[in-house]
Residue frames as qw, qx, qy, qz and C-alpha x, y, z in Angstrom:
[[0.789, 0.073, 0.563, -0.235, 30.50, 173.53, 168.18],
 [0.726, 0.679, -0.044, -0.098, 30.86, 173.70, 164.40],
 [0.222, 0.782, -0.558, 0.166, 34.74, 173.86, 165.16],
 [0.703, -0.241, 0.456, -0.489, 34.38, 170.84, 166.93],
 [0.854, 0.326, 0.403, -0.046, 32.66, 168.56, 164.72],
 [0.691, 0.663, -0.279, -0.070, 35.51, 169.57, 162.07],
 [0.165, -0.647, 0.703, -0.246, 38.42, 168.85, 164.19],
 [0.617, -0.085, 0.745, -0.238, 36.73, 165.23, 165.38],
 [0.836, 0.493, 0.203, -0.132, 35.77, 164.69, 161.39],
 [0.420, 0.728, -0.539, 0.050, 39.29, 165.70, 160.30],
 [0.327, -0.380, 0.833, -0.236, 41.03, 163.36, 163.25],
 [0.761, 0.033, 0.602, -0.241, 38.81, 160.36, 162.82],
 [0.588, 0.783, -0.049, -0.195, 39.63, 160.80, 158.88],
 [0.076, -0.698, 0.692, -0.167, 43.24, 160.49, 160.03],
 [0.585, -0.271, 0.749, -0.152, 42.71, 156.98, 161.90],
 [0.890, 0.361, 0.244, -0.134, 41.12, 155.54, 158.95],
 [0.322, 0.856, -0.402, 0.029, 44.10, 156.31, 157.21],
 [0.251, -0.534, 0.780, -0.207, 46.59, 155.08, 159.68],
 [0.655, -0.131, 0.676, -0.313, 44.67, 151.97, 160.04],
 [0.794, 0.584, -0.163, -0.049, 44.71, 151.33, 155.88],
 [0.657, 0.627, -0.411, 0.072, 48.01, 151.66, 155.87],
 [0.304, -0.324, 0.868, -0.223, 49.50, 149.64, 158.82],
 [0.706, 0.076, 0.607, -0.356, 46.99, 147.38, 157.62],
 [0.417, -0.042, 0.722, 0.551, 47.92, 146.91, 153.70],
 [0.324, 0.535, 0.776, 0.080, 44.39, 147.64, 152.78],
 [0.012, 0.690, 0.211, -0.693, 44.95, 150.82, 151.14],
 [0.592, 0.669, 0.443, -0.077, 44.73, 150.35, 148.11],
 [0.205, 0.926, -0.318, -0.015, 47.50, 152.26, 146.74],
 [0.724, 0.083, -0.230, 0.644, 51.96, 150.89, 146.52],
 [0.394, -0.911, 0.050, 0.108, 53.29, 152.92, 149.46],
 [0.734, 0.386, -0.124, 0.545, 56.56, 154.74, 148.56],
 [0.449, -0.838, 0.096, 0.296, 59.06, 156.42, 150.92],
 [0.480, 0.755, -0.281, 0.347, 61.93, 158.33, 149.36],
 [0.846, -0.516, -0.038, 0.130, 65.03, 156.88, 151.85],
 [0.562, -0.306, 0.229, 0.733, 67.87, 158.74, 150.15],
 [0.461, 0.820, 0.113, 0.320, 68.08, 161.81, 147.77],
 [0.312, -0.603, 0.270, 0.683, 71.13, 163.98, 146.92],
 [0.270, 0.705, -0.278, -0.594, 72.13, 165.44, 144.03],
 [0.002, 0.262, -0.959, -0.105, 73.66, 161.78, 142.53],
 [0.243, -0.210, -0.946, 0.042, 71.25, 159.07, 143.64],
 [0.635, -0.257, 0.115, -0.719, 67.34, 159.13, 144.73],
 [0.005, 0.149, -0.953, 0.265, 66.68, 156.07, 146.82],
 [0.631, -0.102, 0.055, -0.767, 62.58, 154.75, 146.77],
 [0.152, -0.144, 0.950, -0.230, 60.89, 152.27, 148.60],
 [0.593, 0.062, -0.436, -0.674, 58.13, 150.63, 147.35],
 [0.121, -0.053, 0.953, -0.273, 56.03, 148.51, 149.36],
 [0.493, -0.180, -0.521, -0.674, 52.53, 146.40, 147.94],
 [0.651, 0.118, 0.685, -0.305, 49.79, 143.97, 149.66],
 [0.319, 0.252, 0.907, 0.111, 48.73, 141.04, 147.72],
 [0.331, 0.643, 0.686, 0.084, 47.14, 141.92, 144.58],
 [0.158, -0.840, -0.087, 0.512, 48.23, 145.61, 144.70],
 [0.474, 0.730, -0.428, 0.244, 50.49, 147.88, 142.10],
 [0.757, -0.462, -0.019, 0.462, 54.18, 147.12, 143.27],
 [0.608, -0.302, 0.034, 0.733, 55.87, 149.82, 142.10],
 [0.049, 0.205, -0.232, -0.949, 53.34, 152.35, 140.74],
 [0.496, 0.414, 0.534, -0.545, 49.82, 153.02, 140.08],
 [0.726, 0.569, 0.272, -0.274, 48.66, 151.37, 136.77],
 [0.669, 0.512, 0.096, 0.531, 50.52, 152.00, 133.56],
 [0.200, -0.951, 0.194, 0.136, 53.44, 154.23, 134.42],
 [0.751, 0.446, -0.321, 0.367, 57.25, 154.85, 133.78],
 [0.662, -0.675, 0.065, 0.320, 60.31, 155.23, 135.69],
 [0.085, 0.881, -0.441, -0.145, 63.83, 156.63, 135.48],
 [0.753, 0.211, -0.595, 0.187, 66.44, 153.77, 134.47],
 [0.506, -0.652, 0.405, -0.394, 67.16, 152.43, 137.96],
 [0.427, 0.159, -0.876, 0.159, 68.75, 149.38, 139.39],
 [0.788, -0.282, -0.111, -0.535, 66.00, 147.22, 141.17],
 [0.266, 0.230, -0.903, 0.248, 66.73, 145.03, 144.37],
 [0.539, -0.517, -0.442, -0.497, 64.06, 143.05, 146.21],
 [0.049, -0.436, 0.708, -0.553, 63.89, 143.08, 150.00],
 [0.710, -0.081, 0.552, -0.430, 61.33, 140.71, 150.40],
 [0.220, 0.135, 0.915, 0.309, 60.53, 137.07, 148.61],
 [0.335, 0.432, 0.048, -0.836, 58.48, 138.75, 145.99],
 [0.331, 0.340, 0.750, 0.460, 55.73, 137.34, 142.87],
 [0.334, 0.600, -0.037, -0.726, 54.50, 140.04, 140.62],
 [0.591, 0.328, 0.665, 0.318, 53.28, 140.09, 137.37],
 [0.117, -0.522, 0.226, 0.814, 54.69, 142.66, 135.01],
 [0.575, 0.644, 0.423, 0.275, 52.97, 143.84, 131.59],
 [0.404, -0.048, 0.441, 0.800, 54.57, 145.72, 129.19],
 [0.381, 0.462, 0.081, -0.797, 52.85, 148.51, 126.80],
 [0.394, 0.182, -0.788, -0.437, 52.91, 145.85, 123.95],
 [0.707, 0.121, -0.371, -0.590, 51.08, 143.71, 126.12],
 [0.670, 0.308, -0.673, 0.059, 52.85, 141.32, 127.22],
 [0.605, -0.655, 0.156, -0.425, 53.07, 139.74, 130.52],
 [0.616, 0.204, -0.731, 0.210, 55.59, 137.87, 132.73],
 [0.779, -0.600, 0.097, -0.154, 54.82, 136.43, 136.14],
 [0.625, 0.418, -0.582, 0.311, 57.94, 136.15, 137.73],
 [0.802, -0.557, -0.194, -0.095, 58.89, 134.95, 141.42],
 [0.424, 0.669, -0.300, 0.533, 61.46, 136.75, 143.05],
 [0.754, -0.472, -0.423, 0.172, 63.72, 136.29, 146.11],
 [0.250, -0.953, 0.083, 0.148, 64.63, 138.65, 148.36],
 [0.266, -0.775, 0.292, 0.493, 68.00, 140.38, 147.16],
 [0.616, 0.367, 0.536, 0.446, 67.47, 139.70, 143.70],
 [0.009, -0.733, -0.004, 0.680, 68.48, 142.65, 141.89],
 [0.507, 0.514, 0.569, 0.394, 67.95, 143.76, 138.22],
 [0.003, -0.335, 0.129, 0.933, 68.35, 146.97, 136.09],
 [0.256, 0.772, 0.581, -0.020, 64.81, 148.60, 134.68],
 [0.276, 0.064, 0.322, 0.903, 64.55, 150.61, 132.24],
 [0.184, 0.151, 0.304, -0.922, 62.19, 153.39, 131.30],
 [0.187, -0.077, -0.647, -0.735, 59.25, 151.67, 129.44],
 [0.592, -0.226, 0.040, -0.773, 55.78, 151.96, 130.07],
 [0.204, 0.338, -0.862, 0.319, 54.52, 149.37, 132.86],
 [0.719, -0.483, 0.142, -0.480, 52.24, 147.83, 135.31],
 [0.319, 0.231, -0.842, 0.368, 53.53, 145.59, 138.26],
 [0.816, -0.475, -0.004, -0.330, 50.91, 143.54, 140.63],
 [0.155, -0.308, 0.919, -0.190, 52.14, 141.77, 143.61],
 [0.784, -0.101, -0.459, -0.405, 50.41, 138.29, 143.02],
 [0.202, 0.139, -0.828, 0.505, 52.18, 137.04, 146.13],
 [0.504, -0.600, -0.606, -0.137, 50.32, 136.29, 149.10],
 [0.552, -0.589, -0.235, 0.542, 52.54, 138.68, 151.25],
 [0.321, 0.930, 0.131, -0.119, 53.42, 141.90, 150.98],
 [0.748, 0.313, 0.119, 0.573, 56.25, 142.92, 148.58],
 [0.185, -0.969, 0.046, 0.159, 58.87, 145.64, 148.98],
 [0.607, 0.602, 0.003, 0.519, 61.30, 146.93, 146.31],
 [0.072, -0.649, 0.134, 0.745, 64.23, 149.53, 146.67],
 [0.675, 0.619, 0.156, 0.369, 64.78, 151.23, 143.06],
 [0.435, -0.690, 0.126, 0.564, 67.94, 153.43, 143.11],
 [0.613, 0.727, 0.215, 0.223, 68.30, 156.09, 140.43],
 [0.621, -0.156, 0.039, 0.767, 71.49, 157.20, 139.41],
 [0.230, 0.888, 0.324, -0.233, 71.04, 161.02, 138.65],
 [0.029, -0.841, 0.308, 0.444, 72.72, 162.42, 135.78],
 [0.552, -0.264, 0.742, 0.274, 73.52, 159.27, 133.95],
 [0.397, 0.497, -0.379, -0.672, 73.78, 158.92, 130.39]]
């Protein structure tokens, strides 16, 4: 019985899960690595409204070239502070560097980045 009730507490644990994230409402920027080799790491990066978009709070990244795949508005501070709200359309693409960050999607839809680090570059 006891082996049971974990199994049916560990499964039903599971759906909630599933059902966050097909729904958006998880709280969290869902990332899927979609390419690695030795060269190049490939990460997707998808937000709901209001969410991080491309990492949880203040964080960095490797220099990468950034392309959007959806019409995207975020709003990017800096570690100084600063803050730009910018409104991006799908297959804009830009090159990010490594400085400390946060990125909300202010959109009303969700948003969904590739970033594509070169490995090894100087």
């Amino acid at each position: 019985m006891k082996k049971l009730f974990i199994v049916l507490f560990v499964f039903g644990f599971a759906l909630v899960g599933i059902s966050q994230s097909q729904s958006g409402n998880s709280g969290k920027v869902a990332t899927n690595v979609i390419l690695e080799n030795d060269k190049v790491k490939v990460t997707e990066f998808v937000s709901a409204p209001g969410e991080d978009a491309c990492g949880k709070g203040n964080h960095r990244h490797n220099e990468r070239l950034v392309i959007a795949i959806t019409d995207a508005s975020i709003k990017m501070t800096t570690e100084d502070g600063k803050t730009q709200n910018l409104d991006l359309k799908a297959g804009t693409a830009f090159w990010g560097g490594t400085e400390l960050h946060s990125v909300v999607n202010t959109g009303k839809q969700p948003a969904k980045f590739y970033a594509v680090e070169v490995k090894g570059a100087k």
